[in-house]
C-alpha positions as CSV (number, residue, x, y, z in Angstrom):
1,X,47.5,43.7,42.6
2,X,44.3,44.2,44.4
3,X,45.0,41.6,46.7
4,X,48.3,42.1,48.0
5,X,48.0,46.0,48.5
6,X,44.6,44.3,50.6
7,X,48.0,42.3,52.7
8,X,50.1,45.5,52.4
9,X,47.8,47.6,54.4
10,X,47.7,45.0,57.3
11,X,51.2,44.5,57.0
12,X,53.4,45.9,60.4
13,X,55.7,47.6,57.7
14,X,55.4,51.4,57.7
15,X,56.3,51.9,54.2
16,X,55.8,49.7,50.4
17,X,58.8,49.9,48.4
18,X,57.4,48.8,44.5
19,X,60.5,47.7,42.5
20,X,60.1,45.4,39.2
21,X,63.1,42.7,37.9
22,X,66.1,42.9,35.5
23,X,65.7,46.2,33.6
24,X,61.8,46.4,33.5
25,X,60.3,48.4,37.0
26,X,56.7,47.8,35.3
27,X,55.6,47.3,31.3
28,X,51.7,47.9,32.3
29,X,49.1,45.6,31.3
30,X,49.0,42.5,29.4
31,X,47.8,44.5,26.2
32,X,47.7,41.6,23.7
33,X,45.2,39.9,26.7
34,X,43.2,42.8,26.9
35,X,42.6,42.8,23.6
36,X,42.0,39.4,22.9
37,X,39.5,39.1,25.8
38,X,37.1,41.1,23.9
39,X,34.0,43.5,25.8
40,X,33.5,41.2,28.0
41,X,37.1,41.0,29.7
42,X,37.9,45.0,29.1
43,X,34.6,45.3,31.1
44,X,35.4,43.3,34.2
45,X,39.0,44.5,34.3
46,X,39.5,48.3,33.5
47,X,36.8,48.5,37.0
48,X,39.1,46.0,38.9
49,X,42.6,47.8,38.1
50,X,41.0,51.2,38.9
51,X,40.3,49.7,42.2
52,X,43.8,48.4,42.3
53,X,44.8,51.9,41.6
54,X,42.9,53.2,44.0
55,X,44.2,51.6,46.8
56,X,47.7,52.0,46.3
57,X,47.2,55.6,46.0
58,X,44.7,55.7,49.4
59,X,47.8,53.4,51.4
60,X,48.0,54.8,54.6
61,X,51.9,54.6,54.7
62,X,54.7,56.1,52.3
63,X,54.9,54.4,48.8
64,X,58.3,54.5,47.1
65,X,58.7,53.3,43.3
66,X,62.3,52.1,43.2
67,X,62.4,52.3,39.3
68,X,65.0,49.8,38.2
69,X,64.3,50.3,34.3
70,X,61.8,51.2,32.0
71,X,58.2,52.0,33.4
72,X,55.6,51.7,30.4
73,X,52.3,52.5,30.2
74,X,50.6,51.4,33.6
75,X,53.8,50.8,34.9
76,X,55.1,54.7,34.3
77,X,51.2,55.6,35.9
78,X,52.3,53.0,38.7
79,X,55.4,54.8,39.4
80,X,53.4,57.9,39.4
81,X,51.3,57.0,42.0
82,X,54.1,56.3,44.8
83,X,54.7,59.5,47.1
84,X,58.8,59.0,45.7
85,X,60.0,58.1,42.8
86,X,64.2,57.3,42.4
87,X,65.7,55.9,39.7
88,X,68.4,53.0,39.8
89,X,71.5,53.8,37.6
90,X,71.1,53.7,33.8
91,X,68.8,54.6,31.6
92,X,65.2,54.1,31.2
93,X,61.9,54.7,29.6
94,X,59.3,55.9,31.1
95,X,56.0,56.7,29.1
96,X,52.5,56.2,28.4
97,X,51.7,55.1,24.5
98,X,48.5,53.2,25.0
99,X,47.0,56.4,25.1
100,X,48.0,57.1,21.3
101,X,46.4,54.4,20.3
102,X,43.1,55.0,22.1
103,X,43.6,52.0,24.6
104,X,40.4,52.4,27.7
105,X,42.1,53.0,30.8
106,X,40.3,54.2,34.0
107,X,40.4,57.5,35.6
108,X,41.5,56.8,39.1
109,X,45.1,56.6,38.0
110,X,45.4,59.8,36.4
111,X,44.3,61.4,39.8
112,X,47.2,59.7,41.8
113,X,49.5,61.4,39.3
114,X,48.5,64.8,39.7
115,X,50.0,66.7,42.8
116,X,48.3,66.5,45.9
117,X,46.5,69.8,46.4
118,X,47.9,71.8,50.2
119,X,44.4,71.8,52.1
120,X,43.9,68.0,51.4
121,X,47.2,65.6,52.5
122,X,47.2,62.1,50.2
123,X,47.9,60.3,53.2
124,X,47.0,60.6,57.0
């Protein structure tokens, strides 16, 4: 995710429209890998998806989340993060129960979702 935001803010486009496929806009991370991977893996990637986090939310151009379906866990943070949020017909889910269960997940995320304040604009 790191990478392409990297191409997104190169890109000539002056806006980044997330959407996900079928009726899932994002189920989060991979949380049978992260757990499986052990210290070691949690280590190296909780660092590298606050990063990720970080620069979606520090994109100098409008982010949109076109929520097709349910946004779970990381995916409902990643939908928070986007300036707008609409949601495609239907229904869907949209939620964060990793945190129930006491799975790590980095800080910089939870910033994007709170509101930016009116002395400091989220984007120039």
């Amino acid at each position: 995710m790191e990478a392409a935001l990297a191409a997104e803010a190169a890109a000539p486009e002056r806006a980044l429209v997330l959407t996900g496929s079928g009726s899932i806009f994002c189920a989060g991370v991979d949380l049978k890998r992260l757990l499986s991977g052990g210290p070691d893996y949690v280590a190296a990637f909780l660092p590298a998806l606050d990063r990720a986090f970080e620069r979606l939310f520090f994109l100098e151009k409008p982010v949109v989340a076109a929520i097709n379906g349910h946004a779970i866990a990381g995916g409902a943070v990643l939908a928070l993060a986007a300036e707008r949020r609409v949601l495609a017909r239907g229904r869907a889910l949209m939620g964060t129960p990793e945190l129930r269960v006491g799975v790590p997940f980095p800080c910089s995320p939870w910033r994007s979702c709170a509101p930016p304040s009116a002395n400091a604009p989220r984007r120039n």
